[in-house]
C-alpha positions as CSV (number, residue, x, y, z in Angstrom):
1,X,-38.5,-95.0,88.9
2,X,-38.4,-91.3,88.9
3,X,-38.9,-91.2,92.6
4,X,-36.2,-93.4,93.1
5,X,-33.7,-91.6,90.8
6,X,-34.7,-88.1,92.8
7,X,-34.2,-89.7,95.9
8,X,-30.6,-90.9,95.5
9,X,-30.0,-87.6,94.4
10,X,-30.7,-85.9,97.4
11,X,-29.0,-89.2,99.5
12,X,-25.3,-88.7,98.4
13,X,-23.5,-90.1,101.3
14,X,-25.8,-92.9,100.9
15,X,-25.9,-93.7,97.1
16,X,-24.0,-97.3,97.8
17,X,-26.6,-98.8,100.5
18,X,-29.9,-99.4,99.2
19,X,-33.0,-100.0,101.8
20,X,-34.7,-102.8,99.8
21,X,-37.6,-102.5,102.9
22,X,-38.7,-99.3,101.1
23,X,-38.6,-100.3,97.6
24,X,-41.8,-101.9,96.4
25,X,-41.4,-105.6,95.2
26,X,-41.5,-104.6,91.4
27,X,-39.0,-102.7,91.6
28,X,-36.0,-105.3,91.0
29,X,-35.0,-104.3,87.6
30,X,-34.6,-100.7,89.4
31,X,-32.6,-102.0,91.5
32,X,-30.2,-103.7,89.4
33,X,-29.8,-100.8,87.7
34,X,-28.7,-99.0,90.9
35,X,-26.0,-101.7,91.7
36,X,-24.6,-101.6,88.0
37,X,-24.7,-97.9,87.9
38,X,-22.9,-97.5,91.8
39,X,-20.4,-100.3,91.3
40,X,-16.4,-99.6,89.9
41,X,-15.8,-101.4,86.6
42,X,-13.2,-103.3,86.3
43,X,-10.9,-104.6,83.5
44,X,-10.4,-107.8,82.0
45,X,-7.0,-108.0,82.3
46,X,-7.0,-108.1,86.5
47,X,-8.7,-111.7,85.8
48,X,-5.0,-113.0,85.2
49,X,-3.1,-110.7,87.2
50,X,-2.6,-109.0,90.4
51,X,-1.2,-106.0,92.1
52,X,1.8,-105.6,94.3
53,X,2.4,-104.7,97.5
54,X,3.6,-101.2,96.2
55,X,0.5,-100.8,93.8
56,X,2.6,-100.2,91.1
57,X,3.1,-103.2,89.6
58,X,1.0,-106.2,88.2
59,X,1.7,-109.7,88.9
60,X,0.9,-112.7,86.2
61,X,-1.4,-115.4,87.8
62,X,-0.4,-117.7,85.1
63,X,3.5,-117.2,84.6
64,X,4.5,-115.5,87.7
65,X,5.8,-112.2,85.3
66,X,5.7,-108.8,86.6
67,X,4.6,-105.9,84.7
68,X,4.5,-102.1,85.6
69,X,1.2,-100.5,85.5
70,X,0.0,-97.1,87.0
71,X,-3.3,-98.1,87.0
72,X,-4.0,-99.0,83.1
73,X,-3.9,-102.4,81.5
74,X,-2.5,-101.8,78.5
75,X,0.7,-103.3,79.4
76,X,-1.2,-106.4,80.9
77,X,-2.9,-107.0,77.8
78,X,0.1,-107.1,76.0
79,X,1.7,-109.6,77.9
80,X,-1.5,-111.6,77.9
81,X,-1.6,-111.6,73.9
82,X,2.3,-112.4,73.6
83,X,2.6,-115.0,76.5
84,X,-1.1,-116.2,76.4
85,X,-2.1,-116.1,72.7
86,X,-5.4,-118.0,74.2
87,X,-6.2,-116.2,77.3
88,X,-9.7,-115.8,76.5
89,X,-10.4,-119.3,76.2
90,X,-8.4,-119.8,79.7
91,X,-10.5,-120.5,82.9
92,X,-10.5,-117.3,85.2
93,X,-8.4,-118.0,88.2
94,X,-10.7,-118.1,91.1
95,X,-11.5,-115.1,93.1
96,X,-10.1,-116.8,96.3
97,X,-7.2,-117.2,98.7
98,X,-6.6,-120.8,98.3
99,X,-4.1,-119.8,95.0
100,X,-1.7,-117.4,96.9
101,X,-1.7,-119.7,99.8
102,X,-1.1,-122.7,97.7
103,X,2.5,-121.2,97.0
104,X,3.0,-119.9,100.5
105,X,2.6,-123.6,101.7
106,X,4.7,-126.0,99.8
107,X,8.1,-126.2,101.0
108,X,10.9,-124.5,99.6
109,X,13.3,-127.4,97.6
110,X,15.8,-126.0,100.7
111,X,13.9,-126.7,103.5
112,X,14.7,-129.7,105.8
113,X,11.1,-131.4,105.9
114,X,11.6,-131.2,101.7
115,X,14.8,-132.7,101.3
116,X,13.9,-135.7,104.0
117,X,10.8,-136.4,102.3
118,X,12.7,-136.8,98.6
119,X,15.5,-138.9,100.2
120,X,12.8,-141.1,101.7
121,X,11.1,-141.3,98.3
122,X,14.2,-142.3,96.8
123,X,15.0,-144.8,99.2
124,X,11.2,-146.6,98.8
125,X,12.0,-146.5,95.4
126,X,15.1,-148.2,95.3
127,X,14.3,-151.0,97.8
128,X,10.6,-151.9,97.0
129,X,11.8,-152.0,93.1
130,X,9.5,-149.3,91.9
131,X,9.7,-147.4,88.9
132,X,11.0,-143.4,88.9
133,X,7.5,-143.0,86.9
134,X,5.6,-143.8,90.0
135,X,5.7,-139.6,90.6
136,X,3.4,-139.4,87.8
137,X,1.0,-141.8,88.6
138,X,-2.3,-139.9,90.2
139,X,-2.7,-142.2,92.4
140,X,0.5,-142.2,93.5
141,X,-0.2,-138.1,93.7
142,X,-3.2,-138.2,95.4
143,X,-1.8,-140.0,98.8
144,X,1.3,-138.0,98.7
145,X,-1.2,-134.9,98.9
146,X,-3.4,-136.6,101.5
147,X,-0.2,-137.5,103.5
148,X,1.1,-133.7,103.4
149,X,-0.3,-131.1,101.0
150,X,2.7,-128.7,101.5
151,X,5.4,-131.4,99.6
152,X,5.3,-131.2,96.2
153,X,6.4,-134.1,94.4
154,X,10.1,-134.1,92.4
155,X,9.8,-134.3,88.4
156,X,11.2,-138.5,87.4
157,X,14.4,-136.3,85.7
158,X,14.5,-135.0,89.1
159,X,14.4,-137.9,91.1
160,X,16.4,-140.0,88.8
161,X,19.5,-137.5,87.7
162,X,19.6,-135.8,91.5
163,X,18.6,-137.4,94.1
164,X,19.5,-141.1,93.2
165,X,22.9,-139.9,92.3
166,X,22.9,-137.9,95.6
167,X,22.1,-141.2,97.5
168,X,24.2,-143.2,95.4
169,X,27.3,-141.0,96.3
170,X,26.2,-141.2,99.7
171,X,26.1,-144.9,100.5
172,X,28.9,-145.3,98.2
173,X,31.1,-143.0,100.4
174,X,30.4,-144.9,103.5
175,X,30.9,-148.5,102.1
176,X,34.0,-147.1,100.7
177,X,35.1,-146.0,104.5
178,X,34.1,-149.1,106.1
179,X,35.5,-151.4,103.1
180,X,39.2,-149.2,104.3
181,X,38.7,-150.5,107.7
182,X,38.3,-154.2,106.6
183,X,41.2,-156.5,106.5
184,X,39.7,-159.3,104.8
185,X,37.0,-159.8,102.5
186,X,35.6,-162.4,99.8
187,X,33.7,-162.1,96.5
188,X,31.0,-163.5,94.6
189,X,30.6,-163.0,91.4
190,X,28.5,-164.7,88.3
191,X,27.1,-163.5,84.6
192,X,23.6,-163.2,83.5
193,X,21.4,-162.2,80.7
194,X,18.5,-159.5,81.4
195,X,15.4,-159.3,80.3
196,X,16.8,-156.6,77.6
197,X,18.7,-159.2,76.3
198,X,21.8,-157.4,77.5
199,X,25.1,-159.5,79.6
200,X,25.8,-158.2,83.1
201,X,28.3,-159.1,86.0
202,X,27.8,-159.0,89.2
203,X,30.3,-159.1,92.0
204,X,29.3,-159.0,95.9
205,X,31.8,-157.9,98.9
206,X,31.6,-160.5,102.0
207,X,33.4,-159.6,105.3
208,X,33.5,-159.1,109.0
209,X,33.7,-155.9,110.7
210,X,35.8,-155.2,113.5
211,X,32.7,-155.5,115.8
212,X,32.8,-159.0,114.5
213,X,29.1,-158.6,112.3
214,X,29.0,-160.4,108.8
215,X,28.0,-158.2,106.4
216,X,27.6,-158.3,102.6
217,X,27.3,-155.9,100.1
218,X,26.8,-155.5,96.3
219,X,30.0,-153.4,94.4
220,X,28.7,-153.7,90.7
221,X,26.6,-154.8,88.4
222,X,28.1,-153.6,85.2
223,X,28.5,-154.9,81.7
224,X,31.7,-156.4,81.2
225,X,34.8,-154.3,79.5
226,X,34.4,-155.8,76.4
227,X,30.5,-157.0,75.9
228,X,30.5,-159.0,73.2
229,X,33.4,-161.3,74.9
230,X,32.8,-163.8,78.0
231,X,36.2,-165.1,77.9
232,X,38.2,-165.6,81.2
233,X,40.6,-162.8,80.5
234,X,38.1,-160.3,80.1
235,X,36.0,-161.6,83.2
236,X,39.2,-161.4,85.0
237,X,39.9,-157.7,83.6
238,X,36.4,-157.1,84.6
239,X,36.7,-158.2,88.3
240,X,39.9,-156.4,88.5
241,X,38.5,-153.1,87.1
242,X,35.8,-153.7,90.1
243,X,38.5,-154.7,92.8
244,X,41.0,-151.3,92.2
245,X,37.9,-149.0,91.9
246,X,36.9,-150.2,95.6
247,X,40.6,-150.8,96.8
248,X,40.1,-154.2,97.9
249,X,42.8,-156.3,95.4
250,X,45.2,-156.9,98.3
251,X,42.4,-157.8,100.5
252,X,40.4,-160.7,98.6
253,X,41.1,-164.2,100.3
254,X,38.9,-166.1,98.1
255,X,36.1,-166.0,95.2
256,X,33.5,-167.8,94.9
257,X,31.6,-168.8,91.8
258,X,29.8,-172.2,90.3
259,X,31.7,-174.8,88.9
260,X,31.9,-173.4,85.3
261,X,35.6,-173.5,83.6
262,X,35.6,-170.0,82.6
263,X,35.3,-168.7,85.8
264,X,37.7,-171.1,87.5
265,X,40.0,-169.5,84.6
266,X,39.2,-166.1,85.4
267,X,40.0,-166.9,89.5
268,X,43.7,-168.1,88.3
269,X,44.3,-164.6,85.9
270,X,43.6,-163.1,88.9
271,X,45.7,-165.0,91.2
272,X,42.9,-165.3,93.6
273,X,41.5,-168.6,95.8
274,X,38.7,-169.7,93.9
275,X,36.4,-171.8,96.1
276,X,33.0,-173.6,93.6
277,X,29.7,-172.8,95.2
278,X,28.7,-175.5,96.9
279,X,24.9,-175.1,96.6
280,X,25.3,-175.5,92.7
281,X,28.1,-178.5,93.2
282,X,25.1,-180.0,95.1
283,X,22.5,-179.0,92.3
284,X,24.9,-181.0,89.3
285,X,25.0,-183.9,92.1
286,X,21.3,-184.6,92.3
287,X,20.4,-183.5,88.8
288,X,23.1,-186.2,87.6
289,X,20.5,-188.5,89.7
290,X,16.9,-187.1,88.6
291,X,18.8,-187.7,85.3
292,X,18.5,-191.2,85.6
293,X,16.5,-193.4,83.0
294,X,14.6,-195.2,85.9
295,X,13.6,-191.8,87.5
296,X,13.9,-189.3,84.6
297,X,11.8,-191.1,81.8
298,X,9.2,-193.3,84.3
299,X,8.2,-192.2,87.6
300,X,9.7,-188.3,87.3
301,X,8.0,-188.3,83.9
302,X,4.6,-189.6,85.2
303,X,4.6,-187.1,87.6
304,X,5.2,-183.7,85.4
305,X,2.4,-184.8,83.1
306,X,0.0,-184.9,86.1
307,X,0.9,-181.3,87.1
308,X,0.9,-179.7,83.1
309,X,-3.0,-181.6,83.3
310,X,-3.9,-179.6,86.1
311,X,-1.9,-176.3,85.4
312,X,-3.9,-176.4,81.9
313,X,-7.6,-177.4,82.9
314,X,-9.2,-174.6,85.2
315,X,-11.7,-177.6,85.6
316,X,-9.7,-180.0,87.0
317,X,-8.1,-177.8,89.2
318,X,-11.0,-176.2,90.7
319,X,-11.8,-180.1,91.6
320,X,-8.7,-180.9,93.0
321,X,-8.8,-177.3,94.8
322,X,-12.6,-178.1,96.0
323,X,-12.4,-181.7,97.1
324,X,-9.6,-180.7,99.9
325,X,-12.0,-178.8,101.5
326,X,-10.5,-176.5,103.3
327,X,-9.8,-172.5,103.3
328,X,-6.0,-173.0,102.0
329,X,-6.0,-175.6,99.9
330,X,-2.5,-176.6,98.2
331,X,-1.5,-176.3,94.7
332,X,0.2,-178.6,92.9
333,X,4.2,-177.4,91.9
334,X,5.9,-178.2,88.4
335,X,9.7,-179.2,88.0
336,X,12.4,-176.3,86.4
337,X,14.8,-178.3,84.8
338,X,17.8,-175.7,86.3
339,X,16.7,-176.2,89.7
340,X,17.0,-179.8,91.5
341,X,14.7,-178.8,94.7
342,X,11.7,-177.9,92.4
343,X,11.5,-181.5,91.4
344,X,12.1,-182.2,95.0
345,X,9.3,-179.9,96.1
346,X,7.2,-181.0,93.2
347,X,7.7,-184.8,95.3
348,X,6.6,-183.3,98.0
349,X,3.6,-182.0,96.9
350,X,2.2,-185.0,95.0
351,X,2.9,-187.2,97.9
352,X,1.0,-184.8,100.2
353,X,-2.3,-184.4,97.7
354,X,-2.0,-187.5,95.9
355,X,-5.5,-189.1,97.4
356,X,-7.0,-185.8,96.0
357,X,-5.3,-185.8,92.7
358,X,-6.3,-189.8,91.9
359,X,-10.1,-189.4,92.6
360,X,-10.1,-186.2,90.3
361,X,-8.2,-188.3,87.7
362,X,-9.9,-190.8,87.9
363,X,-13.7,-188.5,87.8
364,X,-12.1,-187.0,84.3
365,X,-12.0,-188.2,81.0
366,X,-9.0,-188.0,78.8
367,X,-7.2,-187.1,82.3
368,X,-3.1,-188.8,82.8
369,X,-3.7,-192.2,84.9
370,X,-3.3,-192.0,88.6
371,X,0.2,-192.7,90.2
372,X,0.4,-196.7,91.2
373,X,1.2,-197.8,95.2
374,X,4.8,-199.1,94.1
375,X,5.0,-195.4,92.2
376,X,3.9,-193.9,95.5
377,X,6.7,-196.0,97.2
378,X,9.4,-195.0,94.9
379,X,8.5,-191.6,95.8
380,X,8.9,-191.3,99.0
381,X,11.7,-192.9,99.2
382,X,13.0,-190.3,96.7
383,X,11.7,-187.7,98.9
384,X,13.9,-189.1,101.8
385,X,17.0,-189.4,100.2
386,X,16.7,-185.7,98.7
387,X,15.2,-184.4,102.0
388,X,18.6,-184.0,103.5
389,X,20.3,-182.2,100.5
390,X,17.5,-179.7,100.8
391,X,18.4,-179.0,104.3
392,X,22.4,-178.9,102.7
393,X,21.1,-176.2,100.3
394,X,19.0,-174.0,102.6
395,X,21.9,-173.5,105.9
396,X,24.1,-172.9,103.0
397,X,22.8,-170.2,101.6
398,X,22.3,-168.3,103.7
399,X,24.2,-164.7,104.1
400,X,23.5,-163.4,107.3
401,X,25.4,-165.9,108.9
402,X,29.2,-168.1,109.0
403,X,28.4,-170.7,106.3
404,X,31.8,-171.9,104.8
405,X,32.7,-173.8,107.7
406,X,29.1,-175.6,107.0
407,X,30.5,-177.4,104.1
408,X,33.1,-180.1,105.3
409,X,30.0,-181.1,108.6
410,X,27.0,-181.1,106.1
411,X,29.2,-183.1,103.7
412,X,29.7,-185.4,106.5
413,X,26.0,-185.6,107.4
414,X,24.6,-186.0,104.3
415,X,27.3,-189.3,103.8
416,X,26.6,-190.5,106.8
417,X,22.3,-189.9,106.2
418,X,22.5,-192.1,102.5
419,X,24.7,-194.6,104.5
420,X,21.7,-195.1,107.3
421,X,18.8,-194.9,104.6
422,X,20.2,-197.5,102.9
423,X,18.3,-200.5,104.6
424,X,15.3,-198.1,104.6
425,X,14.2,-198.4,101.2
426,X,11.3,-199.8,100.4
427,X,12.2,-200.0,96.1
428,X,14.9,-201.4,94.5
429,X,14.8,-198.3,92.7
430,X,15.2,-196.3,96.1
431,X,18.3,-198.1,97.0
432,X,19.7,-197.9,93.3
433,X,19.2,-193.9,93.6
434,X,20.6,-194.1,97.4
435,X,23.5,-195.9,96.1
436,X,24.5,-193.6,92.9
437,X,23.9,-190.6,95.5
438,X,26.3,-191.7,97.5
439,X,29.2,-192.6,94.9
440,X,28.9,-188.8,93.5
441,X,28.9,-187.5,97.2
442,X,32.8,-189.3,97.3
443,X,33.7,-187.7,93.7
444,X,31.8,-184.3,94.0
445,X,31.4,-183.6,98.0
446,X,34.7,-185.2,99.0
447,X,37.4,-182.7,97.5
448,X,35.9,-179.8,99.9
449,X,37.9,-181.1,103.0
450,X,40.7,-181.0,100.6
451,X,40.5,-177.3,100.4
452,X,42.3,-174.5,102.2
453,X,39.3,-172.1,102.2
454,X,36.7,-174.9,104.0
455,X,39.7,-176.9,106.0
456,X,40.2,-173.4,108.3
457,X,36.6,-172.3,107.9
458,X,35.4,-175.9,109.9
459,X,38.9,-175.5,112.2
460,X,37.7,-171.9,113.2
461,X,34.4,-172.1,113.6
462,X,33.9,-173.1,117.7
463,X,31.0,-175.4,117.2
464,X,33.1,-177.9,114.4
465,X,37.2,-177.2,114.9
466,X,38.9,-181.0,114.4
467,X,35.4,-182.8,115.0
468,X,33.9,-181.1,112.0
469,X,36.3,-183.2,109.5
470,X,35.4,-186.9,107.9
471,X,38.9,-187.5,108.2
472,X,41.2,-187.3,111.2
473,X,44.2,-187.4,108.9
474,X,42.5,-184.1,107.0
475,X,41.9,-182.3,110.2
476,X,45.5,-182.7,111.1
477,X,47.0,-181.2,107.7
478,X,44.5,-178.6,108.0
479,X,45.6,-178.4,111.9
480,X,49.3,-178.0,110.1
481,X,48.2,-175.2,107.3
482,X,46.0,-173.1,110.4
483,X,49.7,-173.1,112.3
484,X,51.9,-171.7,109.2
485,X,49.0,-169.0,108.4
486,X,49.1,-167.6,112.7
487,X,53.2,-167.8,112.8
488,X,52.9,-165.6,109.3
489,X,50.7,-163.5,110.9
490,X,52.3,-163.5,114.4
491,X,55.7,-162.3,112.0
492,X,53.6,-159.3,111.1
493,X,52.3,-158.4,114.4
494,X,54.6,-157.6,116.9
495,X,52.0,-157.2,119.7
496,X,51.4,-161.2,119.4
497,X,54.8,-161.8,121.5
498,X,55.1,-162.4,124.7
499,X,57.1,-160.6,126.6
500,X,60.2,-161.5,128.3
501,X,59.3,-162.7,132.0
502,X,62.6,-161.3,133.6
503,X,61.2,-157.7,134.1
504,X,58.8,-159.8,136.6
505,X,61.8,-161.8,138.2
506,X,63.2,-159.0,138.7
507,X,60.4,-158.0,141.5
508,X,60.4,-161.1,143.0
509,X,63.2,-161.1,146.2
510,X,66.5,-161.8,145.1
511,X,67.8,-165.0,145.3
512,X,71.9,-165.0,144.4
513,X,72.0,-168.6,143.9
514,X,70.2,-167.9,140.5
515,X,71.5,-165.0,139.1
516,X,73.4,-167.5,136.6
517,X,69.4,-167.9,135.2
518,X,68.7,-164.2,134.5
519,X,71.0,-164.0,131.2
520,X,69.1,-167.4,130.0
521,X,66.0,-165.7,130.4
522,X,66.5,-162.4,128.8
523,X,68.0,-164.6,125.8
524,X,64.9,-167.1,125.9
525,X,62.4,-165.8,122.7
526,X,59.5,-167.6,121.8
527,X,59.2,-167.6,118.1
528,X,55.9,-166.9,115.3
529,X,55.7,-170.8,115.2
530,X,55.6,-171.8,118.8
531,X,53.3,-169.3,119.9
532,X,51.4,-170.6,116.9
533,X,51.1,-173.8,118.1
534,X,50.9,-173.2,121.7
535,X,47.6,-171.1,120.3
536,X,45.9,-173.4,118.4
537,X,46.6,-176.4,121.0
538,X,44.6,-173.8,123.8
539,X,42.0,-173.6,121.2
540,X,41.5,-176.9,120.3
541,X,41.3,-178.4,124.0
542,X,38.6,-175.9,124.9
543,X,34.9,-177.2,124.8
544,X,33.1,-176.8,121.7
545,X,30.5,-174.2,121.1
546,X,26.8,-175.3,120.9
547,X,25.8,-175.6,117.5
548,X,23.2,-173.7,117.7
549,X,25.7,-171.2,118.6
550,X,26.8,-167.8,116.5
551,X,30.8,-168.4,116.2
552,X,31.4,-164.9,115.5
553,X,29.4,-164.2,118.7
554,X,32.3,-166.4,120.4
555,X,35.6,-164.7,118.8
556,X,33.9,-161.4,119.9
557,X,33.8,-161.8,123.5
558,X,36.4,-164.5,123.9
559,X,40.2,-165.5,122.7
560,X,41.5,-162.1,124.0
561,X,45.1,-163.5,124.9
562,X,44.9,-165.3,121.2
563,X,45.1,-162.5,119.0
564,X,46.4,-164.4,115.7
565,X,44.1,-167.2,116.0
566,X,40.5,-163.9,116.0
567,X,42.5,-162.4,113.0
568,X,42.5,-165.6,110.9
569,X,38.7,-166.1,111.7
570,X,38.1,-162.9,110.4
571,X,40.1,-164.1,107.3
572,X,38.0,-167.2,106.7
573,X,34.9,-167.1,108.1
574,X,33.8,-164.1,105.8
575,X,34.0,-166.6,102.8
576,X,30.4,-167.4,102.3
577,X,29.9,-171.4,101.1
578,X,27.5,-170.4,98.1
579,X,27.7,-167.8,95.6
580,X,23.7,-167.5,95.7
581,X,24.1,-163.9,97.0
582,X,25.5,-162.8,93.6
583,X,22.6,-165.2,91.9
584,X,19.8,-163.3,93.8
585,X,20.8,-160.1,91.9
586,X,19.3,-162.1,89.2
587,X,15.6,-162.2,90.8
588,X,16.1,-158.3,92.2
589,X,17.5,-157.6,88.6
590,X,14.3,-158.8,87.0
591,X,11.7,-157.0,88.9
592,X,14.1,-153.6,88.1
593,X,14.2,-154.0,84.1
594,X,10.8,-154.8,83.9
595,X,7.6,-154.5,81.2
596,X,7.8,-150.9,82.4
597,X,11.3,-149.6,81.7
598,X,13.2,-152.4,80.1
599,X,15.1,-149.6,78.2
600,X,17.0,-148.3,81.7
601,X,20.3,-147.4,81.0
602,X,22.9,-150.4,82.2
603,X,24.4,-147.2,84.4
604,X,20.9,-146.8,86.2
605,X,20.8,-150.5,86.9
606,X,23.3,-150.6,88.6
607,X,23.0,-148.0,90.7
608,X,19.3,-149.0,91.7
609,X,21.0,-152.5,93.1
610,X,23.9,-150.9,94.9
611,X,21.1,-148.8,96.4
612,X,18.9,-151.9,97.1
613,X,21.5,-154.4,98.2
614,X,23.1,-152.3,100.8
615,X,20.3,-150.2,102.3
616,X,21.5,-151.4,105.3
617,X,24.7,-148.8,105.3
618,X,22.0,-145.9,105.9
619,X,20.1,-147.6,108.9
């Protein structure tokens, strides 16, 4: 030991490097003595702080602060005791880079990459339906941070009070500016109930661009003005509320809603074309057949209690499931009383499995008793005299695509269907439900050629025009109404007359035998109403489209020279036949106030489906 302490004496310069070659092996404790005794001490305090660039100043690794220091850490430590009562007990920041560069490499809330990555978040969750808590979720965390480890997720306030306002604004700008370029638009609107327990309205905007696309978007989904009142006049001081905010009260042709009075009510307040949804007209025409004694209390009946025994035995169903034998087998479907095609599907079903539901009845005790052959029979002929207003329900509601002039044909196809199935049923009780069917198409069906919204819809649309109608004698009044609506039109547009034709006498060689015919034809002027029906009579002797055809497709590219005629199909072929657009906020609506925040503000709801509805603005 002596030695050793004599030698680093004499070995100044050298007094940090130790030669552990020449130091015997018991020597250790010496030479951690050395190494204590050569090495700076340091304070505490630098375990939570750090100096700057200038060296005179101390940097918090906790808070960020910055604390003058000339070298002591008296200062330091009395930050750490005001700020950090419980520093001791903190974990020492690791002695490593990975902290500094940690805030070097997240991106500044300013930067582009940041700002494109929060609109995107926003936009997943406003169309998948997710809730603004997702951000906290570590999951959720982790794959963000596996995906880039630079982007720091926004707090839920964040998101929720900045960024979905932001978009909101956004989208609502632009639907604004293309909702000013529209002519002619229609509405949907209905009530519902959420899952809070709390009465909304919802009103959708249906029109047709000038590039001659059908579009749809969602305005509102508020609570109405007054919310303990679902009276007409408030529902109509509701939907006008909604129609000035968006500017469109001049521009509505028609609304459409279900049959109920109050809405029909609300429609005349408002001075507006009410048109009833004709998906829903056809739902109260086959319910007021399912409601039948002979199919609502016997065979209908049978066939619920069958599906309840399987929905409430695992066993039973794990039969039915394994004696199908197969890697998809089929469930069975049970009836919602406020839907007629579940019952229909529910049919469907049963006829499709029924050999696999019978032998499991029949191999369980206490099990319903099997369907009979002249049950079977009754069934399908059910199923084929519903099969048709299934196909009614499905091409009419859909919203991408020209469905009010659908309603007048399908009404005439599903007339002349009952009429043909007639001599095809195989039960007395088939042809009884065939025949009630076809009294309540006359009362509930019939009226829609009546109406000025689906008369000119048919007459528009290429594929249908006159041949579209049940009656000739309709299609000519509606022939009569299509006139008066171009020559009102054709008043409005000056561009829609022709010009005179003696500029182009005029340079033709001159013939003075006929000079007495140039006054005539400078005075001759083709009024609103011939040109009206000189249109409409072009139009009507041209060949149809193909049905399978897009009719907007054929007022885009053709009917140049008929100006007034492309302007009235833009007027009526925006109205949609159903009002299931507004009824699908429902569904969307329900996955939004969920189990997980069914305490959202009625503000937040509605702007989550604006945002989800008409995502399309931003693509």
């Amino acid at each position: 030991m002596e030695k050793f302490l004599k030698r680093s004496k004499n070995s100044a310069s050298k007094e940090n490097v130790i030669d552990i070659g020449n130091i015997n092996s018991g020597s250790e404790s010496d030479i951690g003595f050395e190494k204590i005794r050569t090495r700076k001490m340091s304070s505490e305090a630098w375990a939570f702080f750090e100096k700057t660039k200038d060296g005179k100043h101390a940097k918090c690794r906790v808070c960020s602060q910055t604390y003058k220091t000339s070298g002591n850490t008296s200062n330091l430590f009395d930050h750490l005791k005001r700020a950090h009562p419980t520093f001791r007990e903190l974990p020492k920041p690791a002695n490593t880079i990975k902290p500094f560069l940690k805030n070097v490499e997240t991106y500044a809330n300013t930067s582009e990459r940041k700002q494109a990555i929060d609109s995107a978040l926003m936009g997943m969750i406003a169309s998948d339906v997710q809730p603004f808590s997702i951000v906290n979720d570590k999951g959720f965390q982790k794959f963000i941070k596996c995906l880039d480890p630079r982007y720091e997720l926004p707090s839920r306030n964040t998101l929720q009070n900045v960024h979905m306002a932001n978009l909101h604004k956004k989208i609502k700008d632009k639907l604004q500016d293309i909702l000013n370029e529209v002519d002619y638009c229609s509405i949907t609107t209905d009530c519902w109930t959420s899952r809070a327990n709390e009465g909304y309205l919802t009103v959708t905007c249906h029109f047709i661009t000038n590039e001659f696309t059908l579009r749809s978007a969602v305005l509102s989904t508020k609570k109405l003005l007054v919310a303990t009142n679902h009276g007409s006049d408030n529902i109509a001081s509701s939907l006008r509320a909604v129609f000035n905010e968006w500017g469109i009260m001049e521009k509505v042709v028609c609304v459409v809603t279900d049959n109920d009075s109050t809405m029909i009510k609300a429609c005349e307040l408002l001075q507006k074309r009410h048109l009833p949804c004709y998906a829903h007209t056809i739902n109260l025409l086959v319910q007021d057949c399912l409601n039948q004694t002979f199919i609502k209390e016997n065979v209908l009946a049978k066939c619920k209690r069958i599906v309840t025994f399987f929905k409430s035995s695992t066993i039973a169903y794990q039969k039915f499931k394994d004696i199908q034998a197969t890697v998809k087998p089929y469930s069975l479907l049970q009836e919602v009383p406020t839907r007629w095609n579940s019952a229909y599907r529910m049919i469907e079903r049963i006829l499709l499995t029924n050999d696999f539901i019978s032998t499991v009845l029949l191999a369980t005790s206490k099990a319903p008793s099997p369907l009979t052959a002249d049950e079977i029979d009754f069934l399908k002929d059910l199923k084929e005299i519903l099969s048709p207003f299934e196909n009614a329900t499905v091409q009419t509601s859909l919203s991408s695509s020209v469905s009010v002039s659908l309603i007048i044909p399908l009404t005439c196809g599903l007339f002349q269907s009952l009429q043909e199935l007639k001599g095809k049923m195989k039960t007395p009780e088939g042809l009884q439900a065939c025949l009630f069917l076809i009294e309540r198409i006359k009362k509930r069906l019939f009226p829609y050629e009546d109406r000025t919204a689906t008369r000119l819809g048919t007459l528009l649309d290429p594929r249908f025009k006159k041949e579209g109608f049940r009656s000739v004698f309709n299609a000519d009044q509606a022939s009569k109404v299509l006139e008066n609506e171009m020559a009102a039109i054709c008043k409005g547009h000056s561009s829609t007359v022709e010009p005179s034709t003696s500029q182009s006498m005029n340079n033709e060689p001159q013939q003075p035998l006929l000079n007495f015919m140039k006054s005539k034809i400078a005075n001759k002027v083709r009024t609103s109403r011939v040109d009206a029906i000189v249109y409409t009579r072009q139009y009507f002797e041209n060949e149809n489209a193909p049905t399978e055809s897009d009719p907007l497709e054929y007022w885009r590219y053709n009917a140049n020279d008929m100006s007034s005629l492309k302007i009235c199909a833009t007027r009526y072929l925006c109205i949609p036949a159903t009002s299931t657009e507004s009824e699908r906020m429902f569904s969307k609506a329900g996955l939004i106030i969920s189990d997980r925040r069914t305490c959202l503000k009625s503000k937040n709801v509605d702007i989550l489906l604006f945002l989800n509805k008409n995502d399309w603005i931003t693509q």
